[in-house]
TORPA-4810 file (N, C-alpha, C, O; in nm, 3 decimals):
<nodes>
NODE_1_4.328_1.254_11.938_4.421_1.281_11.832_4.355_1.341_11.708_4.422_1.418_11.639_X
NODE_2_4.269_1.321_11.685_4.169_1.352_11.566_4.127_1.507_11.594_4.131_1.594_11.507_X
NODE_3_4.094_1.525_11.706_4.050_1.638_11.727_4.159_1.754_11.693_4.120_1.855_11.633_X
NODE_4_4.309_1.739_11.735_4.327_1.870_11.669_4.421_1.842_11.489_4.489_1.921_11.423_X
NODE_5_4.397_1.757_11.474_4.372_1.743_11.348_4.293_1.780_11.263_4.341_1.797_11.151_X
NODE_6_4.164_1.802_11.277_4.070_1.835_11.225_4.049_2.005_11.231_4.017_2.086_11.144_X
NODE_7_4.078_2.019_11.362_4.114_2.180_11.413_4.183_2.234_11.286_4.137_2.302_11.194_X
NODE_8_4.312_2.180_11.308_4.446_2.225_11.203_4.331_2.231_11.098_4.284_2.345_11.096_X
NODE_9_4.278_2.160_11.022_4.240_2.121_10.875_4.103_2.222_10.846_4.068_2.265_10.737_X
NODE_10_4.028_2.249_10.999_3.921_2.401_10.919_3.971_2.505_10.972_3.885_2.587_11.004_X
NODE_11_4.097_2.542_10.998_4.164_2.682_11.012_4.251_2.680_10.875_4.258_2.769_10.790_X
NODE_12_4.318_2.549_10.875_4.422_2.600_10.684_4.239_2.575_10.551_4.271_2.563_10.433_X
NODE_13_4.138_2.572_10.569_4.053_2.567_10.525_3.941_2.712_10.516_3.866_2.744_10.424_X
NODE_14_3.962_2.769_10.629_3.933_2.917_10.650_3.976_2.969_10.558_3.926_3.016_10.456_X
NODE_15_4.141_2.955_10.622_4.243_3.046_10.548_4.261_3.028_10.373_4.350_3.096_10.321_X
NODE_16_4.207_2.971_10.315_4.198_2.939_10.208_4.107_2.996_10.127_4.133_3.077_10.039_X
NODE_17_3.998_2.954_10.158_3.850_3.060_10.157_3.868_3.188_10.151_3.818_3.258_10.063_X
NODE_18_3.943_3.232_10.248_3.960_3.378_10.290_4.054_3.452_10.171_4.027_3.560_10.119_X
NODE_19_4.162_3.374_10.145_4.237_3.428_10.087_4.173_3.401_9.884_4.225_3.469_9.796_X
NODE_20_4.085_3.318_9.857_3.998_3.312_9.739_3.933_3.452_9.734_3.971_3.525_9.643_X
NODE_21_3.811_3.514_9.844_3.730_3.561_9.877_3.825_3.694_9.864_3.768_3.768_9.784_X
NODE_22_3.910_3.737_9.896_4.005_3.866_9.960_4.036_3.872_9.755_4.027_3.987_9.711_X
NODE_23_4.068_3.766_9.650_4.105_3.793_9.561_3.979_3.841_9.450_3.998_3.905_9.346_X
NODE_24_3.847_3.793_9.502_3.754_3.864_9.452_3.706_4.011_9.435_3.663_4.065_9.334_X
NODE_25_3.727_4.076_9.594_3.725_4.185_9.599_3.805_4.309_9.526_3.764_4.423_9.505_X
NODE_26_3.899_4.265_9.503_4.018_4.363_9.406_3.937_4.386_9.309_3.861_4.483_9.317_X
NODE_27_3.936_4.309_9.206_3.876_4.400_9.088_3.723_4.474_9.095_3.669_4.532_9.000_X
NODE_28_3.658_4.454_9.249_3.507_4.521_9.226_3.608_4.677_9.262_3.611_4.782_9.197_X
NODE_29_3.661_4.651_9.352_3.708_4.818_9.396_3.804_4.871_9.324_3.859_4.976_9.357_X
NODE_30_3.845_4.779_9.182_3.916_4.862_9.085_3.777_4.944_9.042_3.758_5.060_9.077_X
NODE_31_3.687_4.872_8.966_3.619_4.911_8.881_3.523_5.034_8.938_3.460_5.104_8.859_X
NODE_32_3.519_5.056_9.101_3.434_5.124_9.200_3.527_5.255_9.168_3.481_5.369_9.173_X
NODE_33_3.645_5.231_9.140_3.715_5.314_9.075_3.710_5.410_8.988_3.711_5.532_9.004_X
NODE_34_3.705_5.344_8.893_3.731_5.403_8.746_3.585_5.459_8.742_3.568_5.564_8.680_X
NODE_35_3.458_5.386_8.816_3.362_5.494_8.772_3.348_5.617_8.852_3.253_5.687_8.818_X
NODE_36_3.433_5.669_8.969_3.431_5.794_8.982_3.490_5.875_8.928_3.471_5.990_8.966_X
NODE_37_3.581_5.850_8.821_3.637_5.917_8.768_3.620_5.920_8.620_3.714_5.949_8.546_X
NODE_38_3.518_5.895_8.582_3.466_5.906_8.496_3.337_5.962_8.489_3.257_5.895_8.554_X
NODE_39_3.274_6.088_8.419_3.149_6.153_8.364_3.083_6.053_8.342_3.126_5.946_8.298_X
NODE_40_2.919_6.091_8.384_2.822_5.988_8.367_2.714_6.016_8.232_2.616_5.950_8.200_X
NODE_41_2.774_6.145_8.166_2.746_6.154_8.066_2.838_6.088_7.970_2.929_6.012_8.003_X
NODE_42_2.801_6.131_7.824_2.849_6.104_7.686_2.984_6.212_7.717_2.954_6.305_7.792_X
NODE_43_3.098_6.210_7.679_3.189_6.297_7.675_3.213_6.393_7.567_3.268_6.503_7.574_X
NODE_44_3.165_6.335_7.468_3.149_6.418_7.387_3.074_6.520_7.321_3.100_6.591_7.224_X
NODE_45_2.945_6.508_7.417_2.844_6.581_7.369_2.868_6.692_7.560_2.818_6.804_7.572_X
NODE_46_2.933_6.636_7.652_2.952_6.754_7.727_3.019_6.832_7.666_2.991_6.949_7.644_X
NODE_47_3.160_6.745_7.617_3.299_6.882_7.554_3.220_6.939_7.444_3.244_7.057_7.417_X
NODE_48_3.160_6.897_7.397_3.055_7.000_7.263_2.966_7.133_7.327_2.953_7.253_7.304_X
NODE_49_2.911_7.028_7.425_2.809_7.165_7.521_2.912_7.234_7.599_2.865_7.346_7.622_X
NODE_50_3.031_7.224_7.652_3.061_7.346_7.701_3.147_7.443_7.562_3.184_7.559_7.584_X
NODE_51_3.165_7.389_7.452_3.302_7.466_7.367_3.150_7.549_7.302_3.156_7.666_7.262_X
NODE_52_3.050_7.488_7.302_2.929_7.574_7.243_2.876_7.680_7.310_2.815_7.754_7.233_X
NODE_53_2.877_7.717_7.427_2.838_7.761_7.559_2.970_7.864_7.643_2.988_7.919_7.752_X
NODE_54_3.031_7.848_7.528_3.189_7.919_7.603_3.221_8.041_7.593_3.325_8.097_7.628_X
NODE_55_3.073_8.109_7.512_3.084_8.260_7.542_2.988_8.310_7.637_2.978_8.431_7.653_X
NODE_56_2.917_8.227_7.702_2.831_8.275_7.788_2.900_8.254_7.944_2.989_8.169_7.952_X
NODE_57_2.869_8.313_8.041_2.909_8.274_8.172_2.823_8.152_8.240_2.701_8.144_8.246_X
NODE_58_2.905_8.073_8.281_2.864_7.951_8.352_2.799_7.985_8.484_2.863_8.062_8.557_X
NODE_59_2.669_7.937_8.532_2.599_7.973_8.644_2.630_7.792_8.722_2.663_7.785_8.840_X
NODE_60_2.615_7.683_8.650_2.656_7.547_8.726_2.703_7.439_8.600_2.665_7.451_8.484_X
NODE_61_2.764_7.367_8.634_2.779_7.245_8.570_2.775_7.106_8.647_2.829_7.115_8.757_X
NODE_62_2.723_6.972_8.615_2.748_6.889_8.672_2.784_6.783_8.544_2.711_6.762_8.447_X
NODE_63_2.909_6.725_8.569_2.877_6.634_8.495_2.871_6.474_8.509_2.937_6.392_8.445_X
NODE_64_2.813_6.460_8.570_2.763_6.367_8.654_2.650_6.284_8.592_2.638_6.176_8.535_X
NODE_65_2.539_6.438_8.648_2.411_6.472_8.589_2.366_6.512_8.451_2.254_6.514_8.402_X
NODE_66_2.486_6.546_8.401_2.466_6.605_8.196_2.383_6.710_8.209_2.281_6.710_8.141_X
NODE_67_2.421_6.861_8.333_2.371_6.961_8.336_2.481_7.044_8.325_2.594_7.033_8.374_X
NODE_68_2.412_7.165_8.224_2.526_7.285_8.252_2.388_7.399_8.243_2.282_7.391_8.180_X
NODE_69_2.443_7.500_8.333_2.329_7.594_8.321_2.396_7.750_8.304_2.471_7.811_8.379_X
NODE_70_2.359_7.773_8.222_2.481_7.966_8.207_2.347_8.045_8.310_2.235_8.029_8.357_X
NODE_71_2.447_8.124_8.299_2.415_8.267_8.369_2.329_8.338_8.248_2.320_8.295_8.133_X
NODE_72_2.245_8.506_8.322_2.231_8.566_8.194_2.354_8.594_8.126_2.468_8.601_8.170_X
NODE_73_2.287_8.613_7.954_2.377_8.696_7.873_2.342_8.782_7.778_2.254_8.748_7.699_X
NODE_74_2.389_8.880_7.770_2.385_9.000_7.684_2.457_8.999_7.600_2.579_9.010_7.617_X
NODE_75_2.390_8.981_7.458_2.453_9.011_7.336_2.478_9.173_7.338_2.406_9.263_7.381_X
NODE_76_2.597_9.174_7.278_2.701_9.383_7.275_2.599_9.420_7.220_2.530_9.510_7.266_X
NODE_77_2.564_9.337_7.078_2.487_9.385_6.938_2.328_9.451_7.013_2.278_9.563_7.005_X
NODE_78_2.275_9.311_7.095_2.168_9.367_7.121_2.131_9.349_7.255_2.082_9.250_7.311_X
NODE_79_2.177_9.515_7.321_2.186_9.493_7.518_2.051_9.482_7.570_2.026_9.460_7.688_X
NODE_80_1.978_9.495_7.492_1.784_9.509_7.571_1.727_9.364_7.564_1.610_9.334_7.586_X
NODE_81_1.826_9.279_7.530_1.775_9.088_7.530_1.906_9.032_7.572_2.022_9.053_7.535_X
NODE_82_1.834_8.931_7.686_1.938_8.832_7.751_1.880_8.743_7.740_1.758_8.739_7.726_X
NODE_83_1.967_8.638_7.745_1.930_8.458_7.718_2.029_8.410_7.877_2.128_8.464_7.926_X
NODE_84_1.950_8.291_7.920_2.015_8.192_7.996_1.943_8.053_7.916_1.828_8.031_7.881_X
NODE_85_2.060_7.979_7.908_2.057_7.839_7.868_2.082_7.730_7.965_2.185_7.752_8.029_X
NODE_86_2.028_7.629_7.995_2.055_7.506_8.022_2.045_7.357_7.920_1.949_7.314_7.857_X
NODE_87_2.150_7.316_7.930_2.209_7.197_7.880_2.214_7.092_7.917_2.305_7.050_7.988_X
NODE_88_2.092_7.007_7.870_2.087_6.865_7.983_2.133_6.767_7.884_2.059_6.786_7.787_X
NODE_89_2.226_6.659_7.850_2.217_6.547_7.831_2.187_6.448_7.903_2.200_6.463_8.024_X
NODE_90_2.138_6.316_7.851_2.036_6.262_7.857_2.098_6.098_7.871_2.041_6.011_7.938_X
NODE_91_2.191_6.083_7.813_2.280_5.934_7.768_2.398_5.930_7.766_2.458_6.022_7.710_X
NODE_92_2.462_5.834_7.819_2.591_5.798_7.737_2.622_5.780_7.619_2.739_5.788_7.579_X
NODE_93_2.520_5.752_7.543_2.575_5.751_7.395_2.521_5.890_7.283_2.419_5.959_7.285_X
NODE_94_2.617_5.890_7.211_2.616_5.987_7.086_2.534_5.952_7.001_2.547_5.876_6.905_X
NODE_95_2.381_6.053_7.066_2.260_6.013_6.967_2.184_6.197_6.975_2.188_6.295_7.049_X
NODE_96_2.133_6.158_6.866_2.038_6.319_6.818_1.941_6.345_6.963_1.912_6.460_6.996_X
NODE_97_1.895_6.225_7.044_1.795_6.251_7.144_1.837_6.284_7.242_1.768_6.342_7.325_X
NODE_98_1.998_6.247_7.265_2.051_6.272_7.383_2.115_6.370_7.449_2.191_6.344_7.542_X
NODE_99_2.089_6.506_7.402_2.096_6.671_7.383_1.934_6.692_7.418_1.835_6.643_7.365_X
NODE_100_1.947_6.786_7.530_1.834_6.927_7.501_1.888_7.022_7.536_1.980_7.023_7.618_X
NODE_101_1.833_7.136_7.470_1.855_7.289_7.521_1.697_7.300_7.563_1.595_7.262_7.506_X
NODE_102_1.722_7.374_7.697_1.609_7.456_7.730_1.678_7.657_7.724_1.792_7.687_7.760_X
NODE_103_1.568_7.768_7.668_1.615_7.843_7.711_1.515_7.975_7.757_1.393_7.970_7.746_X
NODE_104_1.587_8.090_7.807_1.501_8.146_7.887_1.511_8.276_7.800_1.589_8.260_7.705_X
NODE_105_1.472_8.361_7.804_1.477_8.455_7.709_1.411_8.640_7.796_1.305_8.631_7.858_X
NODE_106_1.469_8.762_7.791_1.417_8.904_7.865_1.436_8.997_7.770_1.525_9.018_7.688_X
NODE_107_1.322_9.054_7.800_1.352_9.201_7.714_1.384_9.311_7.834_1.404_9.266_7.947_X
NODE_108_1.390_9.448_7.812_1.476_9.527_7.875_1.359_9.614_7.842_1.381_9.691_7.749_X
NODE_109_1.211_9.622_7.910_1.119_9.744_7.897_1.107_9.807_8.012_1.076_9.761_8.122_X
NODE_110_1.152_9.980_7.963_1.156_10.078_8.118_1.249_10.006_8.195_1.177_9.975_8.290_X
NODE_111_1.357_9.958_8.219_1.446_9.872_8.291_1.466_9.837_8.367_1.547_9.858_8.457_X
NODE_112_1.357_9.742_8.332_1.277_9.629_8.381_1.317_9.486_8.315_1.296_9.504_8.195_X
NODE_113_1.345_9.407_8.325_1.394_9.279_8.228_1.216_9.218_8.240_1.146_9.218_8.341_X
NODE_114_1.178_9.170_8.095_0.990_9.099_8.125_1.049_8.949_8.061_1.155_8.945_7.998_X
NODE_115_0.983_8.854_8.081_1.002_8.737_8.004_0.975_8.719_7.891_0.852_8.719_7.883_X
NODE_116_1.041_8.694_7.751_0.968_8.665_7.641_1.033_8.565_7.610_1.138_8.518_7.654_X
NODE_117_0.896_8.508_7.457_0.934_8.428_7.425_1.049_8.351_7.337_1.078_8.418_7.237_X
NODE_118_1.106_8.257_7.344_1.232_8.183_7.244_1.186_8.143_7.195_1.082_8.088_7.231_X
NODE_119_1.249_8.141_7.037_1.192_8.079_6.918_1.237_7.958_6.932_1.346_7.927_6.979_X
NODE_120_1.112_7.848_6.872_1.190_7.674_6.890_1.288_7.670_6.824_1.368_7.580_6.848_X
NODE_121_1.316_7.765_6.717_1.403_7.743_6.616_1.570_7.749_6.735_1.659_7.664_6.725_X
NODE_122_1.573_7.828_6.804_1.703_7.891_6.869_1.757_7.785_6.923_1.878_7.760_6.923_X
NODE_123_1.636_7.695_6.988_1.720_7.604_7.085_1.755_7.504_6.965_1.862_7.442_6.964_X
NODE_124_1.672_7.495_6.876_1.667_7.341_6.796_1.810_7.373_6.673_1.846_7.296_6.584_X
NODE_125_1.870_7.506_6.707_1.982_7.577_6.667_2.104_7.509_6.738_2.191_7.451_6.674_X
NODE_126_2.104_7.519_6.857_2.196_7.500_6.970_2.246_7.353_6.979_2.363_7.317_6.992_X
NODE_127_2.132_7.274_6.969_2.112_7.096_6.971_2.176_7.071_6.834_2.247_6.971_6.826_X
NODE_128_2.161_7.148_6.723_2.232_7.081_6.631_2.379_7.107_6.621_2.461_7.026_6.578_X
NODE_129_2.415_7.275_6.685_2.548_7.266_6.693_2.614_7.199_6.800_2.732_7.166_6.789_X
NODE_130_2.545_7.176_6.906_2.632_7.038_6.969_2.646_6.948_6.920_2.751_6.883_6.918_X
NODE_131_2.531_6.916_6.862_2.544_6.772_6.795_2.675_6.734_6.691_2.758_6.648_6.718_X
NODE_132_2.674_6.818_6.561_2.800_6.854_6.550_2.874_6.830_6.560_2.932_6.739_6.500_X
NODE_133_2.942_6.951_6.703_3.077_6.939_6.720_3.114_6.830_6.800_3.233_6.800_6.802_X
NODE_134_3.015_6.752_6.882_3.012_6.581_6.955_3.069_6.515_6.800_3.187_6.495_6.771_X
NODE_135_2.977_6.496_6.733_3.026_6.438_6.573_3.190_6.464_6.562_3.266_6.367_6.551_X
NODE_136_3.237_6.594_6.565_3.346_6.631_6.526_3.475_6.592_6.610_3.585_6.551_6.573_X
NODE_137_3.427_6.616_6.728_3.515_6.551_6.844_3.565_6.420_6.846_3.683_6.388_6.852_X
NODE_138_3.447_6.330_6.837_3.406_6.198_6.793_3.536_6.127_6.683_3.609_6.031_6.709_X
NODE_139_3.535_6.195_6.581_3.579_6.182_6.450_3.745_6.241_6.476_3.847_6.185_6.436_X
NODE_140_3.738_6.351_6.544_3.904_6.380_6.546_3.957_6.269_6.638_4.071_6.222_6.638_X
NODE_141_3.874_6.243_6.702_3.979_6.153_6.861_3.976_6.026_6.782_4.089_5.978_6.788_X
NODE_142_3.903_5.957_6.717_3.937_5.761_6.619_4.049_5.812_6.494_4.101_5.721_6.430_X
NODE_143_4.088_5.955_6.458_4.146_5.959_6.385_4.299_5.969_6.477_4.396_5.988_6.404_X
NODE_144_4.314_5.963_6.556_4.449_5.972_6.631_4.473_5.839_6.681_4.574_5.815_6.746_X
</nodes>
């Protein structure tokens, strides 16, 4: 008599467990969620790097990774120099370190494109106007 008594008592005992255990799992695979759909960068210093970057042609972006990389570009003003930029952030948070520009720089001799050099000043140009408009972004979106 005991015996399926006891039966009964670790199957509604399983089932109990099971159904504790089954209520744990929900919120990991909410949250397994929300981080794919969310940038693993800062958001605001991407939307800064691409609205900064939005006259050049895009060669990749990830934002995942906090890479954007343009294509060449030719300034109208001056067609014998092209620039390609890449845009790495670095963090989730809105900090001066968490921006770099790297960039690449050609001249147009006998037409031929040669490599020259970028002034530190250009990129350390670029990092502050992201920085910036991250600031600005920042500041319009707590004001709404």
């Amino acid at each position: 008599m005991f015996r399926p008594l006891r039966s009964a008592l670790v199957v509604c005992a399983a089932l109990a467990i099971a159904g504790c255990g089954g209520g744990r799992q929900r919120p990991e695979a909410d949250l397994a969620a929300s981080r794919i759909t969310t940038i693993g960068v800062n958001s605001y210093l991407w939307r800064a790097s691409l609205d900064t970057l939005s006259f050049m042609p895009l060669l990749q972006t990830d934002s995942n990774g906090g890479v954007i990389v343009t294509d060449w570009y030719v300034n109208p003003q001056t067609p014998t120099e092209r620039m390609k930029v890449t845009v790495t952030i670095l963090d989730q948070d809105l900090r001066a370190d968490a921006v770099r520009v790297a960039a690449l720089r050609e001249v147009n001799q006998g037409g031929q494109w040669v490599a020259a050099p970028v002034a530190a000043a250009t990129t350390q140009k670029l990092e502050d106007i992201i920085l910036t408009r991250a600031r600005d972004l920042r500041r319009a979106s707590s004001a709404n």
